[in-house]
MIFITOR-468436 format. One record per atom (N, C-alpha, C): residue in three letters; x, z, y. Coordinates in steps of 0.02 Angstrom, whole numbers, plus 50000, padded with zeros to 5 digits. Example, Ala and Ser with C-alpha at 12.3 -4.5 7.8 and 13.67 -1.06 7.14 Angstrom:
ALA506605039049716 ALA506155039049775 ALA506605039049835 SER506425035449888 SER506845035749947 SER506455039450002 
END
This chain:
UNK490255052247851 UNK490665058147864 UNK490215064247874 UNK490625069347831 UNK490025076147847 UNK490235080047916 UNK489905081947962 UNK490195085747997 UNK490425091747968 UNK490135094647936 UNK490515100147937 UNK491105099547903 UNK491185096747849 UNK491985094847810 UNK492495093247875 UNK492085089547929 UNK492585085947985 UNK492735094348009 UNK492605096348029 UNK492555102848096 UNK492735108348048 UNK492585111147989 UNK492575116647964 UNK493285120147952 UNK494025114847951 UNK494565118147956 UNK495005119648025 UNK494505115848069 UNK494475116248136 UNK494375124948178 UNK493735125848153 UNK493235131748160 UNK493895137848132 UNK493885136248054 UNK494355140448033 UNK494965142548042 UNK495395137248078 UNK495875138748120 UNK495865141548183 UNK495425142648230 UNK495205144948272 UNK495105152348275 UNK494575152248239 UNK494575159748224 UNK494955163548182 UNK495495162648130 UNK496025165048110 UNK496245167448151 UNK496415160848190 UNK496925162348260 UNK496815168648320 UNK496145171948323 UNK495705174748365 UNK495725180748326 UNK495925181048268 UNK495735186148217 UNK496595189748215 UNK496865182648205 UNK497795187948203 UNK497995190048260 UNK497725186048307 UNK497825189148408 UNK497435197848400 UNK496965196848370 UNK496645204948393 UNK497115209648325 UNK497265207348267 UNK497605210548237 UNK498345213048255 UNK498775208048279 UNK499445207748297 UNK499585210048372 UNK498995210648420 UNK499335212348482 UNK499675217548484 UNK499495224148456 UNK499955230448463 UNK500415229248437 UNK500495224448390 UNK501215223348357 UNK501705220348390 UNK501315214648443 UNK501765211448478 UNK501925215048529 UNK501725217648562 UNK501845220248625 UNK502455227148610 UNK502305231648541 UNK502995235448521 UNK503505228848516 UNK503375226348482 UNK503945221648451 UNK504345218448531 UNK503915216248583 UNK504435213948630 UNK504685220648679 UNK504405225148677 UNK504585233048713 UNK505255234348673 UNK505205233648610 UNK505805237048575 UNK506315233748574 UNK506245228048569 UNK506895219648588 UNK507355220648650 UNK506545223148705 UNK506915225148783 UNK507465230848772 UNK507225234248724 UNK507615242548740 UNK508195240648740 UNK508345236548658 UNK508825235848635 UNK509305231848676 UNK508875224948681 UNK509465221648745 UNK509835225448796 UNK509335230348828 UNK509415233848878 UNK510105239348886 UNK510195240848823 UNK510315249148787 UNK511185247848786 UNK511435253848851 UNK512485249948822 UNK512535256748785 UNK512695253248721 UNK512865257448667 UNK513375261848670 UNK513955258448729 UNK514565262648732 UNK514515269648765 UNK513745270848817 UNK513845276948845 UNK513235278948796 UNK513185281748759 UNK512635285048712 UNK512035283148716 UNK512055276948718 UNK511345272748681 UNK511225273348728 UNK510965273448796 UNK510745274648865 UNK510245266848884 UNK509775267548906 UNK509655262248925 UNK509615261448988 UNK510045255749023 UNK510335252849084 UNK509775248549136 UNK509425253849144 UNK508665251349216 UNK508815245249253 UNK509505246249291 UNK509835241049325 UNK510335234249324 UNK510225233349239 UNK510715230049217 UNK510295224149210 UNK510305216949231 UNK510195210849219 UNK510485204749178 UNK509915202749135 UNK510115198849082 UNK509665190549088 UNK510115186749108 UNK509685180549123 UNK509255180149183 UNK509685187049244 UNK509345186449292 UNK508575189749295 UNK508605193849245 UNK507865199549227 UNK507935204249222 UNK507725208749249 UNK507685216249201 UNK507205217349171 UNK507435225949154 UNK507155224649055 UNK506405224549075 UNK506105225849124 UNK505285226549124 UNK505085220049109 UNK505495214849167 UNK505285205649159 UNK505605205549093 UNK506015206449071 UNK506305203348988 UNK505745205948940 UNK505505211348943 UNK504995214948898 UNK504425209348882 UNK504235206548943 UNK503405203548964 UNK503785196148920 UNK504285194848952 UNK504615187248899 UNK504675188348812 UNK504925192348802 UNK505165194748728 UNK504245194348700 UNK503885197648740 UNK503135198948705 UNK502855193248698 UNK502815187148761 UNK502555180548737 UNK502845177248657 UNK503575176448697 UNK504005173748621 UNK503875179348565 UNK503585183448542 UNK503295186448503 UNK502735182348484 UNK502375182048516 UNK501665180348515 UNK501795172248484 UNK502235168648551 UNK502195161348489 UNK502505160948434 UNK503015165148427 UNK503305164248351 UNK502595166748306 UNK502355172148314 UNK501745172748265 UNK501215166748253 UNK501175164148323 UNK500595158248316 UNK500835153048270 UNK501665153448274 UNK501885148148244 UNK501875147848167 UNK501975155948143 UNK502085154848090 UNK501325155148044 UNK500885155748086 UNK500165156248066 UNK499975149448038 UNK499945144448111 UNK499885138348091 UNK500375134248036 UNK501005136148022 UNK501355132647987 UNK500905134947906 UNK500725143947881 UNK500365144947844 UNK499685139947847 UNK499375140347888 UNK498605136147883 UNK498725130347842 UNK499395127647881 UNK499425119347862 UNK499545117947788 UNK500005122547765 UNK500505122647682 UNK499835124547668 UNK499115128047674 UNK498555127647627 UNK498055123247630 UNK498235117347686 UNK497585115047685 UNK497675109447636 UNK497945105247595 UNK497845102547543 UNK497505098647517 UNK496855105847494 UNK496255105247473 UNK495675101847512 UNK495825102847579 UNK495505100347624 UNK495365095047627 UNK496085089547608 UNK496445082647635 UNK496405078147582 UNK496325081047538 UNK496505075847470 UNK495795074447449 UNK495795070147452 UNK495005066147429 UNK494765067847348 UNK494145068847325 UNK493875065547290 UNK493955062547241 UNK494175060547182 UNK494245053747138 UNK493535049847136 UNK493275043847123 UNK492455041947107 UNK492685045247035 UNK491915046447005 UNK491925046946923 UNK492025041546909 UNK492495042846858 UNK492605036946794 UNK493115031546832 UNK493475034946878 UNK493805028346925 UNK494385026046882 UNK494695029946827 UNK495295025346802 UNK494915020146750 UNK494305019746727 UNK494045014846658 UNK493685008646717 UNK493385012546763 UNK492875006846809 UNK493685000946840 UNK494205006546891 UNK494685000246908 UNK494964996346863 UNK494884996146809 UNK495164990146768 UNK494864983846775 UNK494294983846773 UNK493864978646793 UNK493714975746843 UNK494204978046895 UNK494044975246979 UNK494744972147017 UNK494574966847014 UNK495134961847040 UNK495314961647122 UNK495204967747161 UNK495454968147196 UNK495404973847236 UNK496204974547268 UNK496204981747285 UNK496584983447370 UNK496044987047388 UNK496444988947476 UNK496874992847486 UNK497614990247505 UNK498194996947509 UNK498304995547582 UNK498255002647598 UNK498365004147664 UNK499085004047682 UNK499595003547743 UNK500155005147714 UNK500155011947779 UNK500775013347755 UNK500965020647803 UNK501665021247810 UNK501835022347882 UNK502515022047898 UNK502935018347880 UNK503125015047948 UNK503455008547934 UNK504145010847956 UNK504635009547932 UNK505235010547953 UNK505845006448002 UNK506295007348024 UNK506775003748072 UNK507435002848026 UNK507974999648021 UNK508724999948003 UNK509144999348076 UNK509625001148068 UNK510155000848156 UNK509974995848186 UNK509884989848158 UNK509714982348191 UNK509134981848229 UNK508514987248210 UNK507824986748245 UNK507424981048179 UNK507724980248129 UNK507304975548079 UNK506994981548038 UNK506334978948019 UNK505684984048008 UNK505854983047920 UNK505914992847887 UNK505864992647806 UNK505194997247798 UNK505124992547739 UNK504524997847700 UNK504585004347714 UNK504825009047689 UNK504825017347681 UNK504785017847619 UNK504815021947617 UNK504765026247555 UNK503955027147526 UNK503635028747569 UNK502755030247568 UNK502495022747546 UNK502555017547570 UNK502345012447567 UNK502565007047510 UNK503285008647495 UNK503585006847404 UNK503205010147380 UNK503085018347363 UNK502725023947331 UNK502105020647323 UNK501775017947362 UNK501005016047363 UNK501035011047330 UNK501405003147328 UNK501444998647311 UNK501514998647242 UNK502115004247210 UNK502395004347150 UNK501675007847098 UNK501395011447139 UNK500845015547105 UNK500245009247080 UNK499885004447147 UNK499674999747110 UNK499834995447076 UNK500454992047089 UNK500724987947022 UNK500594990946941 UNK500674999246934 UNK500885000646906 UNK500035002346826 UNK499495003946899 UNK498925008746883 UNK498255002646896 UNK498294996446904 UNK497904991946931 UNK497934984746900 UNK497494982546908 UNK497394977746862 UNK497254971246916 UNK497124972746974 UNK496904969547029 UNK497564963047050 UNK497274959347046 UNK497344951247081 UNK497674951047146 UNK497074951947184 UNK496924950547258 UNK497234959347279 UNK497864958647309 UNK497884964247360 UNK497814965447424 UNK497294968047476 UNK497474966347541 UNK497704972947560 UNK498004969047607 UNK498964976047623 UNK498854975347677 UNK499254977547715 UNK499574980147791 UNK500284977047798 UNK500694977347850 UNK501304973847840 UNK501904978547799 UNK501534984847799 UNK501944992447781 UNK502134988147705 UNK501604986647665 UNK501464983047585 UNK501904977247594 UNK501664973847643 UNK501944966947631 UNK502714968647622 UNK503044971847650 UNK503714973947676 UNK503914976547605 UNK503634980747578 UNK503594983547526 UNK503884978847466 UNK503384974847444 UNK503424968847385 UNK503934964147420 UNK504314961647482 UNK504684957247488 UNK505314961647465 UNK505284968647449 UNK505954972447449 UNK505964974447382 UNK505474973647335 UNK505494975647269 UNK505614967847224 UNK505324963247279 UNK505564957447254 UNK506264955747250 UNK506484955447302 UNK507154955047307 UNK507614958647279 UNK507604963847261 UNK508084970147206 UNK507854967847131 UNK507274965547117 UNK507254964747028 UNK507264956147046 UNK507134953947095 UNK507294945047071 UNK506804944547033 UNK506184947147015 UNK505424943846993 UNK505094943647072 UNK504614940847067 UNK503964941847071 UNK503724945947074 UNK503034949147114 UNK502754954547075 UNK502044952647055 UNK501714946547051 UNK501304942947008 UNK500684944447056 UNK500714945947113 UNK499964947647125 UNK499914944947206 UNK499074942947219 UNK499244939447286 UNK499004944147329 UNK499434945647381 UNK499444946547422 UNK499314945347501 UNK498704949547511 UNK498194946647576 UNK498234949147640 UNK498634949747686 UNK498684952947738 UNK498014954147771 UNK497594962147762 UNK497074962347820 UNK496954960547872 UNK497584962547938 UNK497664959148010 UNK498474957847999 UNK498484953448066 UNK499334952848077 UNK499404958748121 UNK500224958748095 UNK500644966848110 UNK500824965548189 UNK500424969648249 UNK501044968848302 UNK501274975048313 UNK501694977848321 UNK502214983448364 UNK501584986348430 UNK501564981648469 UNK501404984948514 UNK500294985848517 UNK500404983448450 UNK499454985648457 UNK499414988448401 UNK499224996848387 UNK499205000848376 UNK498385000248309 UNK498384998548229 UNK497714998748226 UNK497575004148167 UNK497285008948199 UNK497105016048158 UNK496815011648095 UNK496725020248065 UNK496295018548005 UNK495605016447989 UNK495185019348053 UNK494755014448047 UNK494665006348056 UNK495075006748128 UNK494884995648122 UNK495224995248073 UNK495824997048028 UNK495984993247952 UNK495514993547934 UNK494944997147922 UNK494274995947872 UNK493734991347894 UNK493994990847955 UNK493334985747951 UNK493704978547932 UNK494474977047976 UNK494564971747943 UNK494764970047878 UNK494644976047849 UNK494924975347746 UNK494014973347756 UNK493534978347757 UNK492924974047743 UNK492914965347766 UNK492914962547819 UNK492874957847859 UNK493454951947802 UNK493784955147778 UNK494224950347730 UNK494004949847649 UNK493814956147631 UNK493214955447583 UNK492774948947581 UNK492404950447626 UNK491994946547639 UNK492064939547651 UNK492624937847657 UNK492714931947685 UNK493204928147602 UNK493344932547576 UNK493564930247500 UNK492974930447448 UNK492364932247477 UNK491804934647421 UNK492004942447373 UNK492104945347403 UNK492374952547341 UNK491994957047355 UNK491654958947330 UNK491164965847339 UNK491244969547282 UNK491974972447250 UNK492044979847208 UNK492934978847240 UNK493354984847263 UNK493954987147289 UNK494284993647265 UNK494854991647250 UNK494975000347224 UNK495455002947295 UNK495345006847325 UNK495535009347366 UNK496285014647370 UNK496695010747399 UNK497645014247376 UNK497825017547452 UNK498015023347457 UNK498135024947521 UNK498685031847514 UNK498925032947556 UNK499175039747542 UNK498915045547521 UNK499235049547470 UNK498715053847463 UNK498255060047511 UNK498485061247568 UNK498195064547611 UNK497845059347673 UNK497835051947660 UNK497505049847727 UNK496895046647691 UNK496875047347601 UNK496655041747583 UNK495925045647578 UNK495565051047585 UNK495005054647592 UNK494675050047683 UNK494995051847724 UNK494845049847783 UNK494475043347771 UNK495205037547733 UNK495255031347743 UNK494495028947691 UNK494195033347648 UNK493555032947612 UNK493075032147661 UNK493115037247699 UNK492585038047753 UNK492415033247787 UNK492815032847825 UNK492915024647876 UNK492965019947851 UNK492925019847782 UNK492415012747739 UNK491915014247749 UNK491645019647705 UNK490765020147724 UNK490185020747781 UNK490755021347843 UNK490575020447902 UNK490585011947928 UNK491085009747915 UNK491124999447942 UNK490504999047881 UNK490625000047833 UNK490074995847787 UNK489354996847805 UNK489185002147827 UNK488295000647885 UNK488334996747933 UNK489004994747957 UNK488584989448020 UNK488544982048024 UNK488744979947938 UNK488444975247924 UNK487894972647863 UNK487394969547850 UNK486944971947803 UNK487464968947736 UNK487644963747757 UNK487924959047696 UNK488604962747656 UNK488824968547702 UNK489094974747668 UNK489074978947622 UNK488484980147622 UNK488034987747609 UNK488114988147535 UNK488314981347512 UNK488364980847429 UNK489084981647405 UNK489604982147435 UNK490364980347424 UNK490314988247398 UNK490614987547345 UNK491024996947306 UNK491534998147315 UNK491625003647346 UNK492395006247346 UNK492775010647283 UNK493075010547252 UNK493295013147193 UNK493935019247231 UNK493665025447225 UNK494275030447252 UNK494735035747198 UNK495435031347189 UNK495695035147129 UNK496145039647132 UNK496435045347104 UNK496775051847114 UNK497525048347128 UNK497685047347192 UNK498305046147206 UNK498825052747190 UNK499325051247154 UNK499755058547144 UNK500125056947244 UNK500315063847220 UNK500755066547286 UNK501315060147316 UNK500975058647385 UNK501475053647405 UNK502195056047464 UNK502665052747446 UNK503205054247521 UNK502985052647566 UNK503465055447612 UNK503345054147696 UNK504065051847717 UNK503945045547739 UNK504555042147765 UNK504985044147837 UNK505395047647828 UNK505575052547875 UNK505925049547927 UNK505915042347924 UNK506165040547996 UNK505715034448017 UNK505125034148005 UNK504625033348026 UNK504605031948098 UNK504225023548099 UNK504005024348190 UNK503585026648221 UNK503125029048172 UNK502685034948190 UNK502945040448176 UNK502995042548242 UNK503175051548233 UNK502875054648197 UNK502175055548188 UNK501735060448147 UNK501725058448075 UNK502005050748044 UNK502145051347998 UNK502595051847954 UNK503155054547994 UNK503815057147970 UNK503945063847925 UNK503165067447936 UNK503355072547884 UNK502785077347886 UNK502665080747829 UNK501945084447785 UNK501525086647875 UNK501865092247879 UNK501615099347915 UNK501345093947986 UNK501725089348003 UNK501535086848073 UNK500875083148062 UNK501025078648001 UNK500475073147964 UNK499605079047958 UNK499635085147944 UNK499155086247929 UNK499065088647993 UNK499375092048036 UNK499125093048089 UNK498575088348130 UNK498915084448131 UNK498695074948166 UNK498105073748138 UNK498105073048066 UNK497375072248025 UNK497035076148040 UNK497085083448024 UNK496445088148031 UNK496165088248101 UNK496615089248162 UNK496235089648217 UNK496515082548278 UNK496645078448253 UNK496385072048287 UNK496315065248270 UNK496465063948207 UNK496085058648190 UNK495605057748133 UNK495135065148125 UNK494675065548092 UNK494055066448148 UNK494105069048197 UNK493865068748244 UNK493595063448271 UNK494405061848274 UNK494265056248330 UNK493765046448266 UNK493885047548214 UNK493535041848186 UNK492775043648171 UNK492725050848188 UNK491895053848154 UNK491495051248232 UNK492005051448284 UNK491655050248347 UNK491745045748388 UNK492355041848334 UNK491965033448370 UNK491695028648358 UNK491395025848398 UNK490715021748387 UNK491065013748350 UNK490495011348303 UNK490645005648272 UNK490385000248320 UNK490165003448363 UNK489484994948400 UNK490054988548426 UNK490614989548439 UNK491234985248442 UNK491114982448374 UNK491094981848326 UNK491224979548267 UNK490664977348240 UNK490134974948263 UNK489314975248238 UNK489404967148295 
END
């Protein structure tokens, strides 16, 4: 992981933010003065504005100082909602060269899954993100051996069941799925390595969403130093098109774009650049 790729939309959001505060204060501060007037102002005696008149238990001086914050966060808000709709470029990984001619030749491939879903009953469905992912490697892959998440597994028992095939390929669960133990994207990489390894496979084409699947590169090339018998396994990283977001998701943050990149850019890019593998060694 580079630091600066980690930190640099970090930095940049920051000081944007520091930059529209010194640009926008005179704006905000008219903007909640003039809100006050108006609240303030009984139109019926000639626009007059009413010193003594209370609204929510304020007058207009305290309503002024309120109107100017809520100024201020609506701007912050709509700043950050801009940052996020550009960062993109940021998030989306990489392709390797030559990755659609090289994955033909590699019999096995790591799909991450993402957002797992509920029905009224509390029985767990794929999503939408995690069919999307599944349907993409069936579709773009030549690979054998899949190791999935339960998001996948869930996935192919539901595509099975609607076409009544098969979907011809074996399917390797990395870890077992629990509810209540939580395993980011990094420990999936070490135990997709750790299952590698334990099938003999050292070349993977790597399937992930398209905005987690840059990260999910990383935190391969991070588990793969802390074992030597690693150091040789290839990761194959290919241009995932634009994936959904399963909007009723048991993860909150992965229910939808603007929240999802929030989460990525400033805490779990962070947080995998700065934690330690020596657990896993």
């Amino acid at each position: 992981m580079n630091p600066f790729t980690i930190f640099f939309p970090f930095l940049l959001f920051v000081s944007g933010a520091a930059l529209l505060s010194i640009i926008m204060a005179p704006f905000v501060m008219i903007g909640g003065g003039v809100l006050a007037i108006l609240l303030y102002t009984d139109w019926k005696s000639k626009n007059k504005t009413v010193e003594y008149k209370y609204i929510l238990g304020m007058k207009r001086q305290q309503m002024t100082t309120v109107l100017t914050l809520l100024c201020a966060v609506l701007a912050f808000a709509g700043y950050s909602l801009l940052f996020l709709s550009c960062s993109g470029p940021w998030l989306r990984a990489k392709p390797t060269k030559g990755w659609e001619n090289r994955m033909k030749s590699i019999d096995t491939a790591i799909v991450l899954g993402f957002g797992i879903e509920k029905d009224d009953k509390g029985n767990l469905l794929a999503g939408r993100a995690n069919r999307f992912l599944l349907a993409w490697t069936l579709e773009n892959t030549t690979s054998k051996a899949l190791l999935v998440q339960e998001g996948i597994r869930l996935a192919a028992m539901e595509i099975e069941a609607e076409s009544g095939k098969p979907i011809q390929r074996d399917l390797v669960m990395i870890h077992a799925h629990n509810e209540k133990n939580y395993v980011n994207t990094l420990q999936a990489a070490y135990f997709a390595f750790k299952k590698m390894s334990e099938l003999g496979k050292s070349k993977a084409v790597l399937v992930a969403h398209d905005l987690q699947l840059e990260r999910a590169y990383w935190d391969l090339v991070k588990v793969r130093k802390t074992r030597p018998e690693w150091k040789h396994i290839e990761i194959i990283v290919p241009r995932i098109p634009k994936t959904p977001f399963p909007g009723d998701s048991i993860q909150w943050h992965a229910r939808g774009g603007f929240r999802y990149k929030f989460i990525e850019l400033f805490w779990s890019r962070p947080r995998d650049y700065f934690t330690s593998t020596k657990s896993f060694q």
